[in-house]
MARBA-3410 file (N, C-alpha, C, O; in Angstrom, 1 decimal):
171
-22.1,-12.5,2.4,-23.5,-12.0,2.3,-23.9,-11.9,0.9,-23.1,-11.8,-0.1 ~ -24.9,-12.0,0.8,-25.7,-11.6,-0.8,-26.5,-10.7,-1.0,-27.5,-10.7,-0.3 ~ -26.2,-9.7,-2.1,-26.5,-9.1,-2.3,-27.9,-9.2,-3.3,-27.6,-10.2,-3.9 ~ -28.9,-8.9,-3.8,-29.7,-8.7,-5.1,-30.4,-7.4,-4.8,-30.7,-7.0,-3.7 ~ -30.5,-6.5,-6.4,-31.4,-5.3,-6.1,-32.7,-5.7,-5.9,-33.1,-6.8,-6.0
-33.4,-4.5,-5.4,-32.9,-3.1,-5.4,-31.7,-2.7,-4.4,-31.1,-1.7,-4.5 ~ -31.4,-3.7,-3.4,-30.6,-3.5,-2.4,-29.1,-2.7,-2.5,-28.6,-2.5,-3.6 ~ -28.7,-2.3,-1.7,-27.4,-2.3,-1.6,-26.4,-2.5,-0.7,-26.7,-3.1,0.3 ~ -25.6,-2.2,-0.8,-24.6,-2.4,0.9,-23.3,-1.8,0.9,-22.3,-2.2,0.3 ~ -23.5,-0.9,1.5,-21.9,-0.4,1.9,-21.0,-0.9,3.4,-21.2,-1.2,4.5
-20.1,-0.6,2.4,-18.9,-1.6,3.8,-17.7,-0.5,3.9,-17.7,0.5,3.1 ~ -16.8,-0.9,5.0,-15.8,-0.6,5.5,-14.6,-1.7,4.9,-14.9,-2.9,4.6 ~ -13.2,-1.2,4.8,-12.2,-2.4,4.9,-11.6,-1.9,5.6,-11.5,-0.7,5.5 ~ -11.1,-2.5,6.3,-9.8,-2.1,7.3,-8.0,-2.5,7.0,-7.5,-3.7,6.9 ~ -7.2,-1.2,6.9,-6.1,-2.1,6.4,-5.9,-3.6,6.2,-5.9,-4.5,7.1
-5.7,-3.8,5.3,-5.0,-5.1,4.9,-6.1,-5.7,4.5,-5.8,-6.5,3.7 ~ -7.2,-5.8,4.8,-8.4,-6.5,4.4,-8.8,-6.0,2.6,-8.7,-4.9,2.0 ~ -9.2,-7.4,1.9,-9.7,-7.2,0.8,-11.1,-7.6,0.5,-11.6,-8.6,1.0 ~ -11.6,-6.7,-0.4,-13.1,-7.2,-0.5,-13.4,-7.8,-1.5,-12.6,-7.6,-2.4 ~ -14.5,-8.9,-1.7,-14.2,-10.1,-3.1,-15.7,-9.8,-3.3,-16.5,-10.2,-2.3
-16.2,-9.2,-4.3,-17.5,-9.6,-4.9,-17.6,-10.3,-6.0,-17.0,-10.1,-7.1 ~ -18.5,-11.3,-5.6,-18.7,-12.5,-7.2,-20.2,-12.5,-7.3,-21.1,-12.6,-6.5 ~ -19.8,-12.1,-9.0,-21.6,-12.2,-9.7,-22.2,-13.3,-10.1,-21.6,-14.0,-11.0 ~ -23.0,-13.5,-9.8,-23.5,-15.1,-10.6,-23.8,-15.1,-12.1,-23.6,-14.0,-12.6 ~ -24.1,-15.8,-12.7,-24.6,-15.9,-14.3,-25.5,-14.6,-14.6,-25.5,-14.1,-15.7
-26.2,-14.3,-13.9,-26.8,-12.8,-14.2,-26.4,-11.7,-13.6,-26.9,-10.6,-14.0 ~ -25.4,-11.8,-12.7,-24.9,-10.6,-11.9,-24.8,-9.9,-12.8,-24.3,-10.3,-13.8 ~ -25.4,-8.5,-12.4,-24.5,-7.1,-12.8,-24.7,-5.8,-12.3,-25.8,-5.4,-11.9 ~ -23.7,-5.1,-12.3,-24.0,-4.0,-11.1,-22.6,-3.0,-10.9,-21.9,-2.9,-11.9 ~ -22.1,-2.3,-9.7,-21.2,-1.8,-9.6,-21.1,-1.4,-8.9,-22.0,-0.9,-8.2
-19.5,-1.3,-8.4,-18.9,-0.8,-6.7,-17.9,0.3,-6.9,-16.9,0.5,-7.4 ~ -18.9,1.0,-6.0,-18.0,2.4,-6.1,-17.3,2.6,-4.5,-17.8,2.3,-3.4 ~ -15.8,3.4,-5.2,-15.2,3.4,-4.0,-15.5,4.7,-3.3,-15.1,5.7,-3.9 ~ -16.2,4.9,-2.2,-16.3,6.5,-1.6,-15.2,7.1,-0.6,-14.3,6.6,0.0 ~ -15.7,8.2,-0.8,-14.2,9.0,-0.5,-13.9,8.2,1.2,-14.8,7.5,1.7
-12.9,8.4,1.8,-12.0,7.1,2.5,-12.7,8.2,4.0,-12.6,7.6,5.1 ~ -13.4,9.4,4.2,-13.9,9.8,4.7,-15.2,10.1,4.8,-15.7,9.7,3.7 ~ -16.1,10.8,5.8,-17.6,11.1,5.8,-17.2,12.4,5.2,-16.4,13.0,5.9 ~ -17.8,13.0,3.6,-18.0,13.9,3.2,-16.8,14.1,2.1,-16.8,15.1,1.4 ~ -16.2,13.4,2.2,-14.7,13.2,1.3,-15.0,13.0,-0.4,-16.1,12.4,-0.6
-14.4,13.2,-1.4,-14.7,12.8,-2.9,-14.9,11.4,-3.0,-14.2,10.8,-2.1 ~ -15.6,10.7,-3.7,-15.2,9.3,-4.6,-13.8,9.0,-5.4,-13.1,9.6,-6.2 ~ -13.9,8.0,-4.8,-12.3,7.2,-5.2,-12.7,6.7,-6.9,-11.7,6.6,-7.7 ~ -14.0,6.3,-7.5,-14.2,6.1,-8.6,-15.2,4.8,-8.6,-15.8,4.6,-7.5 ~ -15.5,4.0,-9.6,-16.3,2.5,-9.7,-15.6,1.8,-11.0,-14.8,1.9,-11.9
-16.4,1.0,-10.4,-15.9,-0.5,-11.1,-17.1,-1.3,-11.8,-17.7,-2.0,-10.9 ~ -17.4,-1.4,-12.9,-18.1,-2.4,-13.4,-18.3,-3.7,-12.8,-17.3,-4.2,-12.5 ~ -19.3,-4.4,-12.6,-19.2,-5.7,-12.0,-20.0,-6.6,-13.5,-21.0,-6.2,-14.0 ~ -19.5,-7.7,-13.8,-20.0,-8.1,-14.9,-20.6,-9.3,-14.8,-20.0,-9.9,-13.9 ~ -21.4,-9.8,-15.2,-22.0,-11.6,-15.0,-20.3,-12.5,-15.0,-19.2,-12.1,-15.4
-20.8,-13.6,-14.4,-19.9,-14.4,-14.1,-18.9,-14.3,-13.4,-18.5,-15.3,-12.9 ~ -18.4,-13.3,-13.2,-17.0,-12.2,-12.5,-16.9,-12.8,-10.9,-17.7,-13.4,-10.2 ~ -15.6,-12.3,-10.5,-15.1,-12.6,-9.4,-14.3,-10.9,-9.3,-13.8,-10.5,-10.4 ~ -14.1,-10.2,-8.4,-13.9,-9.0,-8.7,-13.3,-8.7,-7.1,-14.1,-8.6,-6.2 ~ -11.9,-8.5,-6.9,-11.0,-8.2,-5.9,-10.5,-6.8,-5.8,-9.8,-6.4,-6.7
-10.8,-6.1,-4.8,-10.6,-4.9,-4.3,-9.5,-5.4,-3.3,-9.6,-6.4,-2.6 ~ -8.1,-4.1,-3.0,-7.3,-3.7,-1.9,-6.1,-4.9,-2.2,-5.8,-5.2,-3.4 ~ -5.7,-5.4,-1.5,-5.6,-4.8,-0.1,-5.1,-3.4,-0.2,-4.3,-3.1,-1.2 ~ -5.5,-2.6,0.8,-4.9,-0.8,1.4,-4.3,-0.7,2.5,-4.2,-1.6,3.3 ~ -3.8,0.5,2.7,-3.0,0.7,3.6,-3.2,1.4,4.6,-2.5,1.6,5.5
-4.8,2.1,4.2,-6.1,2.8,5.1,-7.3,2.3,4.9,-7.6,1.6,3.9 ~ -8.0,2.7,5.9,-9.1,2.4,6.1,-9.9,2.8,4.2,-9.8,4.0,3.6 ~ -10.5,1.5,3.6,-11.4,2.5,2.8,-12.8,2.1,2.7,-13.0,1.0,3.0 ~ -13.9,2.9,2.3,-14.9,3.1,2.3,-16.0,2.1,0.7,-16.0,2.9,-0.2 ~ -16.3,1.6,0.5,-17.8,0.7,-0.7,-19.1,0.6,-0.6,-19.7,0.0,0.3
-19.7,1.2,-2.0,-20.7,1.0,-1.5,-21.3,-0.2,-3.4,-21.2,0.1,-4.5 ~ -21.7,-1.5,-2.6,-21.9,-2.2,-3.6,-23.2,-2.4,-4.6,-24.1,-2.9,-3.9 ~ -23.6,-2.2,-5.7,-24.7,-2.1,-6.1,-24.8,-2.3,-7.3,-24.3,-1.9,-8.4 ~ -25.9,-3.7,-6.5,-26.5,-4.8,-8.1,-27.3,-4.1,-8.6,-27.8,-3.2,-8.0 ~ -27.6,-4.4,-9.9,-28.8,-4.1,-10.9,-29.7,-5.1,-11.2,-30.9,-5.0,-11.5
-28.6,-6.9,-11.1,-29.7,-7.5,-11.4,-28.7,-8.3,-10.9,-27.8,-7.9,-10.2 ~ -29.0,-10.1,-11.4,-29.0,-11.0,-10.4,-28.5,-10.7,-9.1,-28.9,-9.8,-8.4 ~ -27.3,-11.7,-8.8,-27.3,-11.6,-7.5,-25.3,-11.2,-7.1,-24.5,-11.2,-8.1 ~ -25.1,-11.0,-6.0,-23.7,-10.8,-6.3,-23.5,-11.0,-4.3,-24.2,-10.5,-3.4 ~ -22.5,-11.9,-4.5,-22.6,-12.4,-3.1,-20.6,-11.7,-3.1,-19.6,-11.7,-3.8
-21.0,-11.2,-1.7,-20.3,-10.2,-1.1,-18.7,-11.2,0.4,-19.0,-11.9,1.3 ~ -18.0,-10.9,0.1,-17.4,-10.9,1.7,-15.8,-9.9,1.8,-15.2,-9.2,0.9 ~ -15.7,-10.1,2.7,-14.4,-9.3,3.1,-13.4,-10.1,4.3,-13.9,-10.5,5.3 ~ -11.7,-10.2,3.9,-11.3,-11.0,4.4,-9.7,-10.4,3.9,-9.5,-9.4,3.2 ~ -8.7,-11.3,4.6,-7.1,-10.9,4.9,-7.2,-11.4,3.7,-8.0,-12.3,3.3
-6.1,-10.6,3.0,-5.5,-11.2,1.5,-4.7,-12.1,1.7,-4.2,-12.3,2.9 ~ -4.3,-12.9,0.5,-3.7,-13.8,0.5,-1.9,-13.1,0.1,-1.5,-12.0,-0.4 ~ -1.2,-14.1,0.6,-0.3,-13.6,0.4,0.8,-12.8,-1.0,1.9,-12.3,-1.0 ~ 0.2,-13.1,-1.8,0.0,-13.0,-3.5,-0.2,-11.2,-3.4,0.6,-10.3,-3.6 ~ -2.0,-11.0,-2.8,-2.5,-10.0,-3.1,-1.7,-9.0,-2.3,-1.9,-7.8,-2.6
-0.7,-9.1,-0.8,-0.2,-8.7,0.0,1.0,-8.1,-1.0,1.1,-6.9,-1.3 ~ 2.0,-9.2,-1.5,2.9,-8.7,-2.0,2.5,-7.8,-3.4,3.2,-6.8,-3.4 ~ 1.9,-7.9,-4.3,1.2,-7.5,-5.3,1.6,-5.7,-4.3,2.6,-5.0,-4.3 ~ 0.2,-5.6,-3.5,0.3,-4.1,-3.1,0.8,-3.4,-2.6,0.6,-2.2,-2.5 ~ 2.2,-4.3,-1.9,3.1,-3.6,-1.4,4.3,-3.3,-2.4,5.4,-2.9,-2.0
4.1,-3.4,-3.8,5.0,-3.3,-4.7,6.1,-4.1,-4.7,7.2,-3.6,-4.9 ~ 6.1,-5.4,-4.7,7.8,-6.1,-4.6,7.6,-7.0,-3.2,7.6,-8.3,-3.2 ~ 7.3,-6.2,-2.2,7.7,-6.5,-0.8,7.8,-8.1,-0.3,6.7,-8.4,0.1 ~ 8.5,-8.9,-0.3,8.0,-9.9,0.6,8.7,-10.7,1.8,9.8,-10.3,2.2 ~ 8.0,-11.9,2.4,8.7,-11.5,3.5,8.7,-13.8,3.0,7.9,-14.5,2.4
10.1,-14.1,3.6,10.2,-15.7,2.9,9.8,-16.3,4.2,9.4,-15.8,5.2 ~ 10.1,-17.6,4.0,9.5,-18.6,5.3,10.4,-18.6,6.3,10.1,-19.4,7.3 ~ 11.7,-17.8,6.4,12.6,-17.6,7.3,12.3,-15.8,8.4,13.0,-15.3,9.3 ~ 11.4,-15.4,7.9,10.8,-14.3,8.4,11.8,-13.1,7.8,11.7,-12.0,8.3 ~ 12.8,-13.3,6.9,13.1,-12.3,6.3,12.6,-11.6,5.2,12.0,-12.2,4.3
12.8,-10.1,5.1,11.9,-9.1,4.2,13.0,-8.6,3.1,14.2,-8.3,3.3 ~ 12.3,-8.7,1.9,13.1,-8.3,1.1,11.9,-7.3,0.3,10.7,-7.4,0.3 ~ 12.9,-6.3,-0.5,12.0,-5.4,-1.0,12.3,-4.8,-2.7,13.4,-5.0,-3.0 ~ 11.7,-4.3,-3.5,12.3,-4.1,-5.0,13.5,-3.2,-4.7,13.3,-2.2,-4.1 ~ 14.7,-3.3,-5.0,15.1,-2.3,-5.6,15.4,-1.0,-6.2,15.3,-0.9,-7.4
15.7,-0.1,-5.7,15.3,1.4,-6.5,16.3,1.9,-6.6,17.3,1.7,-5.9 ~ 16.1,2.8,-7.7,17.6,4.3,-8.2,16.3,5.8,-7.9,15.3,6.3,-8.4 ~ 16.9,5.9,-7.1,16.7,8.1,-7.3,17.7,8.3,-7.2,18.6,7.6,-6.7 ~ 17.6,9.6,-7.6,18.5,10.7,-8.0,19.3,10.5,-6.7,18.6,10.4,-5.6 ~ 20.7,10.4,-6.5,21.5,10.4,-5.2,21.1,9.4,-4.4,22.0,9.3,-3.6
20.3,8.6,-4.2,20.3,7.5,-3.4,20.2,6.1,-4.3,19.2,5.7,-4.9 ~ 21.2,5.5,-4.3,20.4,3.9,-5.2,20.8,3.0,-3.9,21.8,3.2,-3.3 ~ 19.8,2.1,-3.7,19.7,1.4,-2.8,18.7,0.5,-2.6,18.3,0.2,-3.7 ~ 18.1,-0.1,-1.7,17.0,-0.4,-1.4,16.1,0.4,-0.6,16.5,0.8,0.5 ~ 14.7,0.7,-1.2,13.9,1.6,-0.5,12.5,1.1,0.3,11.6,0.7,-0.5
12.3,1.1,1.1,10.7,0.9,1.3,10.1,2.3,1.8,10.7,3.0,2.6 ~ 8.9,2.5,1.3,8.4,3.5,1.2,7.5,3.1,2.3,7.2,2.0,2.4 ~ 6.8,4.3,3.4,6.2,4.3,4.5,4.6,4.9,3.9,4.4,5.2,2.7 ~ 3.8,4.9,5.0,2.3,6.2,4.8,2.1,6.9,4.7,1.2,7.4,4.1 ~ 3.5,7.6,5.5,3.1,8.9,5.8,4.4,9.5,4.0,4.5,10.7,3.6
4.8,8.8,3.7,5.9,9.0,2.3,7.4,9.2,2.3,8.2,9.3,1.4 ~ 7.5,9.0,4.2,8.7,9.1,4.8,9.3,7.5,4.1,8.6,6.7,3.4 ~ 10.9,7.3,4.5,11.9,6.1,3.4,12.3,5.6,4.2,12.4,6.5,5.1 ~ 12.8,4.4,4.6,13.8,3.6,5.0,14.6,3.3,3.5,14.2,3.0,2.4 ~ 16.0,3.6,4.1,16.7,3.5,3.0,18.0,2.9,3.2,18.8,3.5,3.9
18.4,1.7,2.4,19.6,1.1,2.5,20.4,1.1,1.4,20.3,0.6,0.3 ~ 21.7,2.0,2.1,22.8,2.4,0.6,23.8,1.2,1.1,23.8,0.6,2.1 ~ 24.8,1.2,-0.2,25.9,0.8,-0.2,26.8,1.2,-0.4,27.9,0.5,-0.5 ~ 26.6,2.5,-0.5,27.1,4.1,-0.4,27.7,5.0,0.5,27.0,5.0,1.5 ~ 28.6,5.8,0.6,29.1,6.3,1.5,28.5,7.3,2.0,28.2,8.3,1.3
28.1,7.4,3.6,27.4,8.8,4.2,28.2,9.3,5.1,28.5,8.5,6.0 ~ 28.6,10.1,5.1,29.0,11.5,5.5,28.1,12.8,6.3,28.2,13.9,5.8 ~ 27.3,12.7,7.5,26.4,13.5,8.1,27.0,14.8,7.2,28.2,15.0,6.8 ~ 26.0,15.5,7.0,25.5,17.4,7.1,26.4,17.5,5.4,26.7,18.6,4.9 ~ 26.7,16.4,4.9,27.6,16.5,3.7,26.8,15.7,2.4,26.5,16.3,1.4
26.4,14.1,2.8,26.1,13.8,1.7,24.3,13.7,1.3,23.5,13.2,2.1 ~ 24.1,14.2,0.3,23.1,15.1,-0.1,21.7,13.6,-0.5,22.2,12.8,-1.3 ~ 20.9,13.4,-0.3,19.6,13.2,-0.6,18.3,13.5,-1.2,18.0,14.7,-1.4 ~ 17.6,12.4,-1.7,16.0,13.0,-2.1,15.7,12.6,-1.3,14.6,13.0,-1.6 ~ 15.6,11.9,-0.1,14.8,11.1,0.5,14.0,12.2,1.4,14.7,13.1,1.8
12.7,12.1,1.6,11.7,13.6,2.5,12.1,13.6,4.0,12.2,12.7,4.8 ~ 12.2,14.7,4.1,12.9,15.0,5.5,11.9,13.4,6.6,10.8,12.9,6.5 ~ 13.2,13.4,7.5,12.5,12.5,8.3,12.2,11.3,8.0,11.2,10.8,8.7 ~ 13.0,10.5,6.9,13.3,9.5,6.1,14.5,9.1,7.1,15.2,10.1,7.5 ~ 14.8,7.8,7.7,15.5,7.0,7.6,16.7,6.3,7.0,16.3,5.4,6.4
17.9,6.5,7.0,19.1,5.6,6.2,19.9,5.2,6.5,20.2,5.9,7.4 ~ 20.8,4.0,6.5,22.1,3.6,6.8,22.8,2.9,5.2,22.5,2.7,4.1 ~ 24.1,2.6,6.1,25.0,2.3,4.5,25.9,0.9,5.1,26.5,1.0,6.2 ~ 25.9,0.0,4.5,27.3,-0.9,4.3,28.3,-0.7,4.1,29.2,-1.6,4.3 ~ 28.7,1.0,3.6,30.1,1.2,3.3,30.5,1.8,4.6,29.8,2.3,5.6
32.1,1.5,4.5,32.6,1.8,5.9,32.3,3.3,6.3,32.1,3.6,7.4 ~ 32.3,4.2,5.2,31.8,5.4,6.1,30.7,5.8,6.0,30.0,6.4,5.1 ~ 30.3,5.4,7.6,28.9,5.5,7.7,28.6,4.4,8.4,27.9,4.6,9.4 ~ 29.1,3.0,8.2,28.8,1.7,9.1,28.6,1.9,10.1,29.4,2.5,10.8 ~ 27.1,1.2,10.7,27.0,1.1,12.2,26.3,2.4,12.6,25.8,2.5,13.7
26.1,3.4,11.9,25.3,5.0,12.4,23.9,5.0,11.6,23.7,4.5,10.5 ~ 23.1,5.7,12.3,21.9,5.9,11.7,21.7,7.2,11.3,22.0,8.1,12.1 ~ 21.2,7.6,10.2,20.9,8.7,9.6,19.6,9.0,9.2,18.8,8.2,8.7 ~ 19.3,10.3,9.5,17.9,10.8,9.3,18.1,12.2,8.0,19.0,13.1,8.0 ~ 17.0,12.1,7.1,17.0,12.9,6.0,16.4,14.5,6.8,15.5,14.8,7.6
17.4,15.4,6.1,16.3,17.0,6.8,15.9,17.0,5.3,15.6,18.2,5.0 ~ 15.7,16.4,4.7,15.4,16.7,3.0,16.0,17.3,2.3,15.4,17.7,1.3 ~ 17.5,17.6,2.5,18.4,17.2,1.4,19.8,17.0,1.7,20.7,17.2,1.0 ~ 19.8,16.4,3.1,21.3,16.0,3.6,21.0,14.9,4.5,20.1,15.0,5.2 ~ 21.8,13.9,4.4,22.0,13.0,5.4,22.5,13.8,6.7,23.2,14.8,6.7
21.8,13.1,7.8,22.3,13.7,9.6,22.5,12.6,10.6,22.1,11.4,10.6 ~ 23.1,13.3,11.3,22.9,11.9,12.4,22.1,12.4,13.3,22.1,13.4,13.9 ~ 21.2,10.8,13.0,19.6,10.7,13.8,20.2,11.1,15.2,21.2,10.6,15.7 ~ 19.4,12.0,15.7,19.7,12.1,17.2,18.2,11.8,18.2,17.0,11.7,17.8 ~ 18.5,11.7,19.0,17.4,11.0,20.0,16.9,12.7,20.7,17.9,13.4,20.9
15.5,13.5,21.0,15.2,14.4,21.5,15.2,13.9,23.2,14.9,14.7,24.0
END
C-alpha cells in the first residue's frame, strides 16, 4: 500500500511477520510502535528518511504501528521474514536444510550448555553435565526444561523448581 500525508495507517503484525516501509526520494515521516495492547504504553518511533528502506520485527507477539508520512510518499507492506531476518531475531537460532536446529551457545551460572529461551522466559536446556534430581542446583526459572549427555542423568527428563533439577513428572 502507499502511503502520502496527511494520511496515515496503522497496522497489526502478527508473529513472525515483518513490516518493510520504503520512502521514495522525498519520503519522510515516522513509525511509531504502540503499546502491543488497546490502551498499553508506546514501544517508541523510528525516523523514516528519504530514500530508506526500513524493516521492523520479526516478533514473537502480536505488535501494534502506526505509520506517518510528512511528505512524499512511503509505500507500505507486511510479509514473512526472510530467513536472515528469522535467524537475526531469534538470537543465533537456526534450523539447516536437513531440518535440524541448532542454537548459540550459553554459560549461566551452574548451567553451561545450550539454551533456547521460550515466551513465557521458561528454558530448554541441554547439559553435558551431570544431573542428579532434588540435588543439582540451577538458574534456570522454575518450569524450565533439561536433560544431560552425561551418564548421570542420560535418558531422564528434568524440570527446574527454580533452583534444583527434578524429575519431570506427568500430573
Amino acid at each position: 500500500m502507499t502511503i502520502s500525508p496527511p494520511e496515515h495507517q496503522t497496522l497489526t503484525l502478527y508473529p513472525g511477520q515483518v513490516l518493510i516501509v520504503v520512502a521514495d526520494a522525498l519520503g519522510e515521516g515516522s513509525v511509531f510502535r504502540l503499546g502491543d495492547s488497546a490502551g498499553s504504553a508506546g514501544q517508541g518511533v523510528t525516523s523514516i528518511t528519504t530514500s530508506s528502506t526500513t524493516v521492523f520485527g520479526p516478533f514473537t507477539l502480536t505488535t501494534r504501528w502506526d505509520i506517518i508520512p510528512t511528505a512524499g510518499l512511503f509505500t507500505v507492506s507486511q510479509s514473512l521474514p526472510t530467513v536472515q531476518q528469522l535467524v537475526d531475531a531469534l538470537g543465533g537460532v537456526a534450523v539447516d536444510t536437513s531440518g535440524n536446529v541448532t542454537a548459540k551457545t550459553v554459560t549461566t551460572t551452574g548451567d553451561s550448555g545450550t539454551q533456547f529461551t521460550l515466551s513465557n522466559g521458561q528454558v530448554l536446556v541441554s547439559l553435558a553435565t551431570a544431573i542428579t534430581a532434588n540435588s543439582t542446583t540451577t538458574t534456570a526459572p522454575a518450569g524450565s526444561i533439561g536433560i544431560t549427555s552425561h551418564a548421570t542423568g542420560v535418558g531422564k527428563l528434568f524440570m527446574s523448581d527454580g533452583s534444583k533439577w527434578q524429575f519431570a513428572g506427568v500430573a
